[in-house]
PQR file with spaces between the fields and no chain letter, atoms N, CA, C, O and H, PARSE charges and radii, in Angstrom:
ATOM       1  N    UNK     1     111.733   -5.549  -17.457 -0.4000 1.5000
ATOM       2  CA   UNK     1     110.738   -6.410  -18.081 -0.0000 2.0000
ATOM       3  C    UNK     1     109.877   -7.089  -17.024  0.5500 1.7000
ATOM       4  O    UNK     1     108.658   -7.255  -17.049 -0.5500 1.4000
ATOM       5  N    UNK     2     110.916   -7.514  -15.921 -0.4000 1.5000
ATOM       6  CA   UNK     2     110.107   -8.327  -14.921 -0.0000 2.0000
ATOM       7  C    UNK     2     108.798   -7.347  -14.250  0.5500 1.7000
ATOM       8  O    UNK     2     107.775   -8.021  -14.131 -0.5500 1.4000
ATOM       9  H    UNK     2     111.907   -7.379  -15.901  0.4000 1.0000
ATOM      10  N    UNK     3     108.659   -6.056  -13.845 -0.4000 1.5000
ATOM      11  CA   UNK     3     108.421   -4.952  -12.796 -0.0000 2.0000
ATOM      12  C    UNK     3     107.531   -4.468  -13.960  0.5500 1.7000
ATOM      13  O    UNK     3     106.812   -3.573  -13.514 -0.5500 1.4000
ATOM      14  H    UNK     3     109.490   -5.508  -13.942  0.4000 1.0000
ATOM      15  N    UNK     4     107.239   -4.723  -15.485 -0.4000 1.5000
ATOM      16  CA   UNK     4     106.602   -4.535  -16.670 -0.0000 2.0000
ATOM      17  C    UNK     4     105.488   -5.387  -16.582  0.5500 1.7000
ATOM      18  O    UNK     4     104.368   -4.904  -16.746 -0.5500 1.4000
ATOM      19  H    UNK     4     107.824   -5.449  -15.847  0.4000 1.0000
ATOM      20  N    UNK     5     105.623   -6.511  -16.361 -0.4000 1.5000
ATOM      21  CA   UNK     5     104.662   -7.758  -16.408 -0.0000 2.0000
ATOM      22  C    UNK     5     104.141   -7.629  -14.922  0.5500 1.7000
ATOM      23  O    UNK     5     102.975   -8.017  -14.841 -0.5500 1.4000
ATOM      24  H    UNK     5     106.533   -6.903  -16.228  0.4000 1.0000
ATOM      25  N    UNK     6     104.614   -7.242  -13.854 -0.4000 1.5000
ATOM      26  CA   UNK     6     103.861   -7.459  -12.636 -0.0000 2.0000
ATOM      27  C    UNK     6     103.010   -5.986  -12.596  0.5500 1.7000
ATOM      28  O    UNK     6     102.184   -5.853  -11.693 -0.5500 1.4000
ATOM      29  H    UNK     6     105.561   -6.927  -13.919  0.4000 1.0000
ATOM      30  N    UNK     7     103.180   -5.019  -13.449 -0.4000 1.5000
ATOM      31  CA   UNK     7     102.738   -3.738  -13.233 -0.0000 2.0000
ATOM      32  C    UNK     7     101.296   -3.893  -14.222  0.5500 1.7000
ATOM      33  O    UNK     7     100.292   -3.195  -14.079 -0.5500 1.4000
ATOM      34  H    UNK     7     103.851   -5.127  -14.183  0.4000 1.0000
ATOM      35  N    UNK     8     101.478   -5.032  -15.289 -0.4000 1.5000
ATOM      36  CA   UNK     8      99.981   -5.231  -15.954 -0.0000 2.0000
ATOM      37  C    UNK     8      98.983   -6.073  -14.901  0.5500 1.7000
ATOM      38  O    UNK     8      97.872   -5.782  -14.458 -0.5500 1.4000
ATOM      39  H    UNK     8     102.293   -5.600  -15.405  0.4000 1.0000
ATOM      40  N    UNK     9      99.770   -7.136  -14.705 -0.4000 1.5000
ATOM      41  CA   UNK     9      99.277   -7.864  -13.769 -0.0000 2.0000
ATOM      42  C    UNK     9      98.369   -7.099  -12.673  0.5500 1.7000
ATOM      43  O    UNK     9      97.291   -7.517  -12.250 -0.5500 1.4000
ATOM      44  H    UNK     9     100.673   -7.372  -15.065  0.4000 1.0000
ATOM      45  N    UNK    10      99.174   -5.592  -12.197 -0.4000 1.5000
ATOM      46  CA   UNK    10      98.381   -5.820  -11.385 -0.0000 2.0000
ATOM      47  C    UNK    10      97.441   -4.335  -11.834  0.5500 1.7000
ATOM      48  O    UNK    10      96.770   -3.952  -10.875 -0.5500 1.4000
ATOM      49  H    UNK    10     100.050   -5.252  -12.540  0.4000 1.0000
ATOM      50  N    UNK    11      97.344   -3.793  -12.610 -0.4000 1.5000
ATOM      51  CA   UNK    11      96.133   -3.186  -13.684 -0.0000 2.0000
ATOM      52  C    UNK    11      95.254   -4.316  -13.504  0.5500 1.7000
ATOM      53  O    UNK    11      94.363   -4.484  -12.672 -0.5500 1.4000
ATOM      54  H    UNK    11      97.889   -4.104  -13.389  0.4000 1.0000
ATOM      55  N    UNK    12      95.630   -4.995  -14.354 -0.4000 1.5000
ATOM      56  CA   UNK    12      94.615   -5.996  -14.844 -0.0000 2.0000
ATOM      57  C    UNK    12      94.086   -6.600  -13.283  0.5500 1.7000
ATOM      58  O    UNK    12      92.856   -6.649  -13.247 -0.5500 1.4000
ATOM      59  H    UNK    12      96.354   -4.859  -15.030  0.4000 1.0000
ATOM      60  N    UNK    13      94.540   -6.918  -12.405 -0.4000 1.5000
ATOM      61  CA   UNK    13      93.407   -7.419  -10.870 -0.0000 2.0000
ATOM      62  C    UNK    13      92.630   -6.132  -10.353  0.5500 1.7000
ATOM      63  O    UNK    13      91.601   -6.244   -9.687 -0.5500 1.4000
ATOM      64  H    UNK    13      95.538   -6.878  -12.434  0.4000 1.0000
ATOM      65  N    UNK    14      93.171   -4.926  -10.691 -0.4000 1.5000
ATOM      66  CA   UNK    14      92.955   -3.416   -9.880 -0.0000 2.0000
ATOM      67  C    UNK    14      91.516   -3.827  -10.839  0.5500 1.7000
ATOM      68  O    UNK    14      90.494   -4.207  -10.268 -0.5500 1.4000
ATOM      69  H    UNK    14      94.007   -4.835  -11.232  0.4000 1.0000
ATOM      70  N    UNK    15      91.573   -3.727  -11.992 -0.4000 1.5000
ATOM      71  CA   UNK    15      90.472   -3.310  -12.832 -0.0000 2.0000
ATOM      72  C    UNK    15      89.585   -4.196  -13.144  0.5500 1.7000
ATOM      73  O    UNK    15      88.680   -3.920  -13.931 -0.5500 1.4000
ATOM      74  H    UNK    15      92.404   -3.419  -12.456  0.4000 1.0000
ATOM      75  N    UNK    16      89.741   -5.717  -12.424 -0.4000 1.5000
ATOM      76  CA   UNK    16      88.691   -6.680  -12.450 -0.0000 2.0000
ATOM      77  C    UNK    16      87.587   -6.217  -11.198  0.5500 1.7000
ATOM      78  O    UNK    16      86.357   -6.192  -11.242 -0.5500 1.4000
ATOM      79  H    UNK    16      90.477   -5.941  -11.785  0.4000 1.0000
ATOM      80  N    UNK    17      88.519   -5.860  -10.067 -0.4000 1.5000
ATOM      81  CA   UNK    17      88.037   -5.755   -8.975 -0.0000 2.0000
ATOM      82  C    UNK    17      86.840   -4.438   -9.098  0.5500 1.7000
ATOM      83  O    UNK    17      85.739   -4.385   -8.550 -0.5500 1.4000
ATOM      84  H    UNK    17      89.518   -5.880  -10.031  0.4000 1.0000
ATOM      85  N    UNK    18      87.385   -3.596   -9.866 -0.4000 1.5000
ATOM      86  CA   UNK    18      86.477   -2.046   -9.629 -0.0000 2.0000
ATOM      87  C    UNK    18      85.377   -2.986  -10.364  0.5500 1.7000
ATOM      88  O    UNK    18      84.321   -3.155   -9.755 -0.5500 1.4000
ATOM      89  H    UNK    18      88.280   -3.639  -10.311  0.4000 1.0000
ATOM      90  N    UNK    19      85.556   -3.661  -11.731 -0.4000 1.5000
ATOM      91  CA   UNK    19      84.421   -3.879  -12.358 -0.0000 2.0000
ATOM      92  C    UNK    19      83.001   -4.464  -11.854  0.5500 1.7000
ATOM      93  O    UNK    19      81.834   -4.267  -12.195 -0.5500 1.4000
ATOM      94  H    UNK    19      86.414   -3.524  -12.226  0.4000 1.0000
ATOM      95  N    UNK    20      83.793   -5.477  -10.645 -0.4000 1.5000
ATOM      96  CA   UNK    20      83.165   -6.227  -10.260 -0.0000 2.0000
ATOM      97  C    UNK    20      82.273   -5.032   -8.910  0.5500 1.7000
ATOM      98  O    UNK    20      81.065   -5.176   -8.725 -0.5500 1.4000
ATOM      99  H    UNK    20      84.741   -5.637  -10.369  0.4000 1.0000
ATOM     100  N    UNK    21      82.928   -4.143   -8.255 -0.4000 1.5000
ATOM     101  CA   UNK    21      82.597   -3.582   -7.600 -0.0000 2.0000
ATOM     102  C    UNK    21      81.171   -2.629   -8.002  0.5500 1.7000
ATOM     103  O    UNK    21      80.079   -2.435   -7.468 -0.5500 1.4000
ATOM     104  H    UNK    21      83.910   -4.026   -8.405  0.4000 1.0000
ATOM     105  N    UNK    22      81.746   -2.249   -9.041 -0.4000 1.5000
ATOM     106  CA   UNK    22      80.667   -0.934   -9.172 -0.0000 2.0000
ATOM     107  C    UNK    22      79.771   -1.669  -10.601  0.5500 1.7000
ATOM     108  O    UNK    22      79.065   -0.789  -11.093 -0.5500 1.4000
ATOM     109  H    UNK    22      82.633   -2.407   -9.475  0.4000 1.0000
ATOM     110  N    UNK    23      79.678   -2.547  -11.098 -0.4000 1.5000
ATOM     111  CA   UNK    23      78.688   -3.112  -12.255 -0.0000 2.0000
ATOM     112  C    UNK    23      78.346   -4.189  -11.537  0.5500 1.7000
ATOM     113  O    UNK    23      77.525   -3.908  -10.663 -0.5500 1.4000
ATOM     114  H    UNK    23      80.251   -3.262  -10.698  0.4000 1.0000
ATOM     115  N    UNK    24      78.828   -5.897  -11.592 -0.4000 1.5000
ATOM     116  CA   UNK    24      78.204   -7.029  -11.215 -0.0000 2.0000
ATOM     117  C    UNK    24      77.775   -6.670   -9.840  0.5500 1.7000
ATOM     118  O    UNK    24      76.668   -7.174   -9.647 -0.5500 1.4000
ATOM     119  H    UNK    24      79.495   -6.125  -12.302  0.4000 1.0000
ATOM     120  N    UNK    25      78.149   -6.073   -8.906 -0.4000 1.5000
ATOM     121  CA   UNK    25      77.927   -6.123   -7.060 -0.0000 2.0000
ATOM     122  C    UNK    25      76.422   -5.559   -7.581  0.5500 1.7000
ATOM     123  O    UNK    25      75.552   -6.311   -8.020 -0.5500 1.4000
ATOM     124  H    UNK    25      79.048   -5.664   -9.063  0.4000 1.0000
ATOM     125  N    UNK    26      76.327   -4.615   -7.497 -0.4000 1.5000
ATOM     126  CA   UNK    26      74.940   -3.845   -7.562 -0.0000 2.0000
ATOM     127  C    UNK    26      73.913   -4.646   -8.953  0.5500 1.7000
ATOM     128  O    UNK    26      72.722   -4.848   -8.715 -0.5500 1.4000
ATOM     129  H    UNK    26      77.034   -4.003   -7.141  0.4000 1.0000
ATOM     130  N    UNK    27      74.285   -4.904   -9.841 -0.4000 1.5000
ATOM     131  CA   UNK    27      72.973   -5.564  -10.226 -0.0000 2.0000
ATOM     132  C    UNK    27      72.626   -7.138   -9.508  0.5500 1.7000
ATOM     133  O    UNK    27      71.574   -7.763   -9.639 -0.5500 1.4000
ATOM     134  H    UNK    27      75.252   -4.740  -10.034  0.4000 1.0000
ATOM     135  N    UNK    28      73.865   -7.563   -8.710 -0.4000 1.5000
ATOM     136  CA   UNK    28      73.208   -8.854   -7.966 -0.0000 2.0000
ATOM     137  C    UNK    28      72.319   -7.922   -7.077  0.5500 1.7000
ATOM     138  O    UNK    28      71.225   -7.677   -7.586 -0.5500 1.4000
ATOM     139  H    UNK    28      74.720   -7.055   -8.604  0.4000 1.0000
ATOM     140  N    UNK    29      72.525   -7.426   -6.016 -0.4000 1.5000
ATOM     141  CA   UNK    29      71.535   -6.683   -5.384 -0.0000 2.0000
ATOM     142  C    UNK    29      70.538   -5.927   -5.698  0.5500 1.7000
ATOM     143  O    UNK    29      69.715   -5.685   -4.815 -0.5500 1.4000
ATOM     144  H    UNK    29      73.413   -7.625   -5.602  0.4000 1.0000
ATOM     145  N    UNK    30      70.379   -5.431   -6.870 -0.4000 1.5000
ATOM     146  CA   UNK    30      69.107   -5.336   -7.639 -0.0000 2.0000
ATOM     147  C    UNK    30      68.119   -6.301   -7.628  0.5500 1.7000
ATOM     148  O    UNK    30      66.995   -6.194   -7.138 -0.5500 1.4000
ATOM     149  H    UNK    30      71.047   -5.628   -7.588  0.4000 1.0000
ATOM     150  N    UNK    31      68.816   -7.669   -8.450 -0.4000 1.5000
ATOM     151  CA   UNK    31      67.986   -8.496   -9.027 -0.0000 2.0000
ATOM     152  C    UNK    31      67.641   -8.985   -7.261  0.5500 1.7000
ATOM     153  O    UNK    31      66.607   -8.555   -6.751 -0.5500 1.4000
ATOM     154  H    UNK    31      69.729   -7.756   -8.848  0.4000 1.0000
ATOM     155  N    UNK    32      68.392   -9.704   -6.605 -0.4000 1.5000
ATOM     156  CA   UNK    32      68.211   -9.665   -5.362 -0.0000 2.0000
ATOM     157  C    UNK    32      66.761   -9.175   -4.777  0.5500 1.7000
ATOM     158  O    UNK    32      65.761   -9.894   -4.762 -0.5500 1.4000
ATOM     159  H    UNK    32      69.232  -10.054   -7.019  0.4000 1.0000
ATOM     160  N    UNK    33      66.819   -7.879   -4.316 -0.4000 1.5000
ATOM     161  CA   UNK    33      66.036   -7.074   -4.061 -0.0000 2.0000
ATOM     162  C    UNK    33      64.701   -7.340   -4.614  0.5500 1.7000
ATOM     163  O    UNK    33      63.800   -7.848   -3.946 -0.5500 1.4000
ATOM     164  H    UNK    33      67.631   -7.296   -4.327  0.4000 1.0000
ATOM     165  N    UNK    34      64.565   -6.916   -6.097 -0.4000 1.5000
ATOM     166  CA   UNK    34      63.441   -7.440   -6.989 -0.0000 2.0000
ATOM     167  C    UNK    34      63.027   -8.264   -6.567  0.5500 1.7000
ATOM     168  O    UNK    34      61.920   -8.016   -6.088 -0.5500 1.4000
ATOM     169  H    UNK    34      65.297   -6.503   -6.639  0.4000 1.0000
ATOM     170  N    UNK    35      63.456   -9.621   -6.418 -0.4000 1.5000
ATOM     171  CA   UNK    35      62.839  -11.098   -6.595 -0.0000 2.0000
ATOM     172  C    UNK    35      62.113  -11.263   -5.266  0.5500 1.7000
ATOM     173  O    UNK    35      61.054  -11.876   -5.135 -0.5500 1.4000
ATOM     174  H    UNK    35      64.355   -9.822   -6.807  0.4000 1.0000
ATOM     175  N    UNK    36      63.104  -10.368   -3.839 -0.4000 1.5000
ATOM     176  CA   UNK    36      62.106  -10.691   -2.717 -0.0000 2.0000
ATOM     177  C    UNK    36      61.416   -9.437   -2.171  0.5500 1.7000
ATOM     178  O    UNK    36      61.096   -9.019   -1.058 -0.5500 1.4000
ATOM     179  H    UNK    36      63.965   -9.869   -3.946  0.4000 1.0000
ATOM     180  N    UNK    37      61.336   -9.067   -3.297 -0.4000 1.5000
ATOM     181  CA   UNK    37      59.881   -7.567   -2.860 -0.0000 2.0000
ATOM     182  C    UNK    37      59.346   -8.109   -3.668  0.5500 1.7000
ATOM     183  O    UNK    37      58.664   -8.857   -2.967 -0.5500 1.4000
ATOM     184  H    UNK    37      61.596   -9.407   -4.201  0.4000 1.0000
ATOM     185  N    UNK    38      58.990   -8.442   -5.056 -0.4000 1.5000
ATOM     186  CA   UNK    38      58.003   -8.327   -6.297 -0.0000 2.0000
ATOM     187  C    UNK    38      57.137   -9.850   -6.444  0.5500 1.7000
ATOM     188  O    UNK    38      55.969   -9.985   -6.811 -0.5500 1.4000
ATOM     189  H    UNK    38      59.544   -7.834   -5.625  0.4000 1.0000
ATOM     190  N    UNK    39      58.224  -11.057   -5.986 -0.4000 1.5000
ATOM     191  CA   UNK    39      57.792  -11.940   -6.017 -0.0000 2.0000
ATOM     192  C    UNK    39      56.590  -12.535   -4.824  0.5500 1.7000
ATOM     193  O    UNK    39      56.116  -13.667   -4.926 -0.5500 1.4000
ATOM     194  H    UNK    39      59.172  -10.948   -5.689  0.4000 1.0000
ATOM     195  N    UNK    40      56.230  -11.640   -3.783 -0.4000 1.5000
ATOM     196  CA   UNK    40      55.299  -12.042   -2.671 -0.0000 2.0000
ATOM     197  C    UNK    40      54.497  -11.395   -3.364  0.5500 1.7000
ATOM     198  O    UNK    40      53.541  -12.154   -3.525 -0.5500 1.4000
ATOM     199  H    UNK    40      56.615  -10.721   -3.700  0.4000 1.0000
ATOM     200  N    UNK    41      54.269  -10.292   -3.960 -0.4000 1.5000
ATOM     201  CA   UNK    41      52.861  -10.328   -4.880 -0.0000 2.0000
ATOM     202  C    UNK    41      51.819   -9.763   -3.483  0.5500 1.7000
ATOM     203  O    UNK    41      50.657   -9.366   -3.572 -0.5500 1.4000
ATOM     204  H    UNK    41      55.045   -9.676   -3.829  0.4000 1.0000
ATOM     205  N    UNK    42      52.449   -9.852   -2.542 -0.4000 1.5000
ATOM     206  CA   UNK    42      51.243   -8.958   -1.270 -0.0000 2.0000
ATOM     207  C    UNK    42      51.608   -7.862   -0.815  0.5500 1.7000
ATOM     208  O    UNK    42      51.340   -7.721    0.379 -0.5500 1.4000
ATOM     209  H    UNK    42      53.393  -10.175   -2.469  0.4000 1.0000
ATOM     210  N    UNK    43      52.422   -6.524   -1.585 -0.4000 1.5000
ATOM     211  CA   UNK    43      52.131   -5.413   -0.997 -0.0000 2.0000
ATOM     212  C    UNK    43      51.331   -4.445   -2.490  0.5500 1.7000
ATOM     213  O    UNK    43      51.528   -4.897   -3.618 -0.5500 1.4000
ATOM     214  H    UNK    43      52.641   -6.638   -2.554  0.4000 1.0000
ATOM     215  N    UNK    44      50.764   -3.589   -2.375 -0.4000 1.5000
ATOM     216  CA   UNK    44      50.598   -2.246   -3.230 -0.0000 2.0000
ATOM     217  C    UNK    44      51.394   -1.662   -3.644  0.5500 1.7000
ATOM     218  O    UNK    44      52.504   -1.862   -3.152 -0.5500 1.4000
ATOM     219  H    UNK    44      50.605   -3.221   -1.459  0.4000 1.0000
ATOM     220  N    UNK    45      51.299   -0.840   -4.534 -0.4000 1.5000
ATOM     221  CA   UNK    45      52.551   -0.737   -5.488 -0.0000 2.0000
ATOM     222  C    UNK    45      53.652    0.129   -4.670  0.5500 1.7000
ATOM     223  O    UNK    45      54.862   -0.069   -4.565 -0.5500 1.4000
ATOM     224  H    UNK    45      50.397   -0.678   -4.934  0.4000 1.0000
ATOM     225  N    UNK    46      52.831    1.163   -4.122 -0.4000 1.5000
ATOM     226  CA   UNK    46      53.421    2.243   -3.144 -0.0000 2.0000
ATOM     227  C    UNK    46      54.480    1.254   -2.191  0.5500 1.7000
ATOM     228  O    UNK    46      55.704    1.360   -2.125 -0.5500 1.4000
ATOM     229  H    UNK    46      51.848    1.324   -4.207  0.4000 1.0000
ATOM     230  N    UNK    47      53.820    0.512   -1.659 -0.4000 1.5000
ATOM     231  CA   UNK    47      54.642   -0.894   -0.686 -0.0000 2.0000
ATOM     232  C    UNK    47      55.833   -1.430   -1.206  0.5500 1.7000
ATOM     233  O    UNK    47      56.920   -1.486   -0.630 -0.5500 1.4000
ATOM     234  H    UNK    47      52.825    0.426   -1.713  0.4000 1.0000
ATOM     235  N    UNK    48      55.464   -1.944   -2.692 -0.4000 1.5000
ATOM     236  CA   UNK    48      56.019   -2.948   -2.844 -0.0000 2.0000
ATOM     237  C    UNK    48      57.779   -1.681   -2.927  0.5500 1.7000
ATOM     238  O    UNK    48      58.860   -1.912   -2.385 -0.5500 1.4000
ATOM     239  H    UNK    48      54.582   -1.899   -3.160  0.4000 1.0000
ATOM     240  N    UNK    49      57.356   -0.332   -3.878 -0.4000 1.5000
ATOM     241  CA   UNK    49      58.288    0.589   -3.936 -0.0000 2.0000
ATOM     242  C    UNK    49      59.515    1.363   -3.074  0.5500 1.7000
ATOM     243  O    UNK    49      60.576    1.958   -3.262 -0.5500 1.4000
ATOM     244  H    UNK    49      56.478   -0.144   -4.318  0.4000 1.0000
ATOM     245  N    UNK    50      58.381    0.818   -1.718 -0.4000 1.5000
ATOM     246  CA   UNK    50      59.165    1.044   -0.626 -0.0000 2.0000
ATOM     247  C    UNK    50      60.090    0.367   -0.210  0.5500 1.7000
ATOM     248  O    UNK    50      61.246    0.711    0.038 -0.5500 1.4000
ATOM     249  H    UNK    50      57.519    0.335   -1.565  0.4000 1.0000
ATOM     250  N    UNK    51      59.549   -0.726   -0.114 -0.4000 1.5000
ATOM     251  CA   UNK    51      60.261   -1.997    0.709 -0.0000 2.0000
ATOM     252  C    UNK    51      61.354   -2.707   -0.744  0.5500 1.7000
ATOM     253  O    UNK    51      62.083   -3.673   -0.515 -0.5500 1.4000
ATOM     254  H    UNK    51      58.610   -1.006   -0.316  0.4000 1.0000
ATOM     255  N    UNK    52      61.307   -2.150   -1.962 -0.4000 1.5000
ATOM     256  CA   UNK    52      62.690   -2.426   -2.581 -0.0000 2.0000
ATOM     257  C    UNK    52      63.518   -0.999   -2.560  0.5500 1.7000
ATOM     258  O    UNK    52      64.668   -1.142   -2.973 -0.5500 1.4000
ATOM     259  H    UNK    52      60.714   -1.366   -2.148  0.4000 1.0000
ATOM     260  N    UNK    53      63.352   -0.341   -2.367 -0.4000 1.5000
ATOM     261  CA   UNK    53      63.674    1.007   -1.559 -0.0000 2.0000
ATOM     262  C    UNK    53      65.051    0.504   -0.457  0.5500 1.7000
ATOM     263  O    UNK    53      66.269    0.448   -0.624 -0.5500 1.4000
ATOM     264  H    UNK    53      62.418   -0.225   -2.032  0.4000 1.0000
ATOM     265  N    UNK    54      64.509    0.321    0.233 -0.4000 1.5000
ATOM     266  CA   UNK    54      64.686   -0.517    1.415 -0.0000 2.0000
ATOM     267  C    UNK    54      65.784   -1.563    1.759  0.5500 1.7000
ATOM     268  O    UNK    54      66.626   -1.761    2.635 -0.5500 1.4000
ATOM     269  H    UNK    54      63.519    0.367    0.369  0.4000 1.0000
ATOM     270  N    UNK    55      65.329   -2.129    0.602 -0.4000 1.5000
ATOM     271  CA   UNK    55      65.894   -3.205    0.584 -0.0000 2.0000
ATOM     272  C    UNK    55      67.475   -3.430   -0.169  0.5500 1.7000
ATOM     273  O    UNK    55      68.181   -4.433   -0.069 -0.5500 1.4000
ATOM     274  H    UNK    55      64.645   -1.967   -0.109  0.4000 1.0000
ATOM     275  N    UNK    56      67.700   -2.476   -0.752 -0.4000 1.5000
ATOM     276  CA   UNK    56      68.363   -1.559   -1.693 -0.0000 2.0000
ATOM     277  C    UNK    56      69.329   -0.553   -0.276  0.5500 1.7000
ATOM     278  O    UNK    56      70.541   -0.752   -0.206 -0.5500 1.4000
ATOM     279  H    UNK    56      67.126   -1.661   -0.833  0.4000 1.0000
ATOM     280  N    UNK    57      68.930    0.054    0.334 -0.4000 1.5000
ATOM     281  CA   UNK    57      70.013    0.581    1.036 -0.0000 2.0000
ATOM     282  C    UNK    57      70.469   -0.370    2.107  0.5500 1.7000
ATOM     283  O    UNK    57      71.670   -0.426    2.374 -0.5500 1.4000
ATOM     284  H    UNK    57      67.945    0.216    0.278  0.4000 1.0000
ATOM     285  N    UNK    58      69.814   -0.932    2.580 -0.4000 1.5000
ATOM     286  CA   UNK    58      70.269   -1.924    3.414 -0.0000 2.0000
ATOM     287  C    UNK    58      71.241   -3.104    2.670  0.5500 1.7000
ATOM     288  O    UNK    58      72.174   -3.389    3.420 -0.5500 1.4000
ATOM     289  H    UNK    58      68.839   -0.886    2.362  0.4000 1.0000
ATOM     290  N    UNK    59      71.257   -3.511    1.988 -0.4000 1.5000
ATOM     291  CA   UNK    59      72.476   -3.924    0.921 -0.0000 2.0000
ATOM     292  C    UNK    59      73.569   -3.011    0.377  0.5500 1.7000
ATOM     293  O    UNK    59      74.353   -3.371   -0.501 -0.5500 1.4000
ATOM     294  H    UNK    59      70.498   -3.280    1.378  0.4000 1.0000
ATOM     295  N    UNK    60      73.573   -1.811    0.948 -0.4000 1.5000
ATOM     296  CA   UNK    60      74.513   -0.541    0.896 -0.0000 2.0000
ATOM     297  C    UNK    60      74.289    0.372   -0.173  0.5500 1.7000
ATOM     298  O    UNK    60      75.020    1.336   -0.394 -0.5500 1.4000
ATOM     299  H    UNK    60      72.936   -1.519    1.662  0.4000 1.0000
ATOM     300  N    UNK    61      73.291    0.076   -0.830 -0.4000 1.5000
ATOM     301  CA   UNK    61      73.133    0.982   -2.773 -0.0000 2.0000
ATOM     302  C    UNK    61      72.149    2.039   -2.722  0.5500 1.7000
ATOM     303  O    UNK    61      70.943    1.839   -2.860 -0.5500 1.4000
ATOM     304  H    UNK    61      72.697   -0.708   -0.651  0.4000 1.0000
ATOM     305  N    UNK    62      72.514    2.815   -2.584 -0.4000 1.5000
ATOM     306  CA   UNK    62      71.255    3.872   -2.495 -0.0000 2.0000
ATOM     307  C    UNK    62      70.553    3.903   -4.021  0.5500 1.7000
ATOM     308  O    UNK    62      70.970    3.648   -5.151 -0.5500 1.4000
ATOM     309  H    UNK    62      73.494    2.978   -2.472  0.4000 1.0000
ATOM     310  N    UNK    63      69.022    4.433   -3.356 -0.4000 1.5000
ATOM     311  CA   UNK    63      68.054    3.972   -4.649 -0.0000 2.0000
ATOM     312  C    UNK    63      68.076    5.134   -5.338  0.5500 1.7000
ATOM     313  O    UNK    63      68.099    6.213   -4.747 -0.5500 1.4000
ATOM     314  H    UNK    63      68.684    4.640   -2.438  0.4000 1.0000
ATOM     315  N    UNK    64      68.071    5.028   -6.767 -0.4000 1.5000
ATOM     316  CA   UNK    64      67.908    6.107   -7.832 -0.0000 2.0000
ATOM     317  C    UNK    64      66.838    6.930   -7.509  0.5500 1.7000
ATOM     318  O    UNK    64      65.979    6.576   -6.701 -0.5500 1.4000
ATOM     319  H    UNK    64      68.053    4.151   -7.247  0.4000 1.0000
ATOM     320  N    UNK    65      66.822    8.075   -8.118 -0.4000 1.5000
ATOM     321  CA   UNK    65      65.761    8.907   -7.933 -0.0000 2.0000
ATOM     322  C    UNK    65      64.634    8.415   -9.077  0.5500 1.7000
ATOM     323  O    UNK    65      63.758    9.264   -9.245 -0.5500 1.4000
ATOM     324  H    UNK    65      67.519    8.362   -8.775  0.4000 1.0000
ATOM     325  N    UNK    66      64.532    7.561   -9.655 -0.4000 1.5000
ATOM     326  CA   UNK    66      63.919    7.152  -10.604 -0.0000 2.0000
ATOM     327  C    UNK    66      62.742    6.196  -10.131  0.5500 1.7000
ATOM     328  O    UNK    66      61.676    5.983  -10.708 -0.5500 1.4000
ATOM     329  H    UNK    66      65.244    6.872   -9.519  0.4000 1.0000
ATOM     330  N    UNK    67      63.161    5.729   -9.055 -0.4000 1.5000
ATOM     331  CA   UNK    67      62.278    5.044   -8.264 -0.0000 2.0000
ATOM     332  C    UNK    67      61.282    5.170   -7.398  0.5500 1.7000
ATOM     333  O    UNK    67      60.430    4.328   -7.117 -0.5500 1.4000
ATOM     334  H    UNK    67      64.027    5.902   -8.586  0.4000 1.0000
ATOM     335  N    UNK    68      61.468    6.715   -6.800 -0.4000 1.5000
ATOM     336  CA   UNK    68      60.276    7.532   -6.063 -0.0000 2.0000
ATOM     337  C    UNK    68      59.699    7.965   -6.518  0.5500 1.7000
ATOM     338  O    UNK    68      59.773    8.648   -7.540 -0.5500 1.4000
ATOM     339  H    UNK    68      62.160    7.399   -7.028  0.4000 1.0000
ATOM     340  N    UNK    69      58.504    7.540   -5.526 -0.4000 1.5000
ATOM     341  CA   UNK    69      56.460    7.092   -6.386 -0.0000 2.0000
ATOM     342  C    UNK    69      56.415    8.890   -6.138  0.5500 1.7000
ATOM     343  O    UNK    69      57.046    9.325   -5.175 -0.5500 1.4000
ATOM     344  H    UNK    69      58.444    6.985   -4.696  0.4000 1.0000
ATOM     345  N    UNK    70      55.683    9.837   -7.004 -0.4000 1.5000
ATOM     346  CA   UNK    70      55.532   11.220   -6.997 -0.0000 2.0000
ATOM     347  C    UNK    70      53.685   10.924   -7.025  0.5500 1.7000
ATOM     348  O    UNK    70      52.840   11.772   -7.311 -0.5500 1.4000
ATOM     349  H    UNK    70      55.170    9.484   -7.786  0.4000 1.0000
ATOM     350  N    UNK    71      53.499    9.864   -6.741 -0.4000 1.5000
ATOM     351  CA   UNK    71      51.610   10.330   -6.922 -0.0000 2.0000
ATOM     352  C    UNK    71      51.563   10.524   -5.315  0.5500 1.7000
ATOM     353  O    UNK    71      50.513   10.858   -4.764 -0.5500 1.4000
ATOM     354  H    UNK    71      54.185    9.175   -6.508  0.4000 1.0000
C-alpha cells in the first residue's frame, strides 16, 4: 500500500513536470518573444518575422514552419 501511494505520487510529479515542460515553458516563450519583437513597432514585417524567429531559438524552441515569410 505504502510503495502504491509513493508510485502515484510520483506519476503524478513525473506528469506535472512534462506538462509544464512541453505546454506552459514554450507558450511563456512565445508570448515572451511576441511582446519584445511586435511591441517596438520598428521593424517590417519580414524583420519583425525574423527577429521572433530568433528570438524563439535562442530561448531553445525551434520556430514552426508556419512562420516562414514565402514572399
Amino acid at each position: 500500500m505504502k510503495y502504491k501511494k509513493l508510485f502515484i505520487l510520483i506519476i503524478i510529479i513525473v506528469g506535472t513536470l512534462l506538462f509544464y515542460w512541453y505546454e506552459i515553458r514554450p507558450s511563456n516563450i512565445r508570448k515572451s518573444c511576441e511582446y519584445q519583437v511586435f511591441s517596438k513597432n520598428r521593424y517590417s514585417d519580414t524583420d519583425s518575422n525574423n527577429s521572433y524567429r530568433q528570438c524563439l531559438i535562442r530561448n531553445g524552441l525551434s520556430p514552426e514552419s508556419i512562420f516562414v515569410n514565402t514572399e
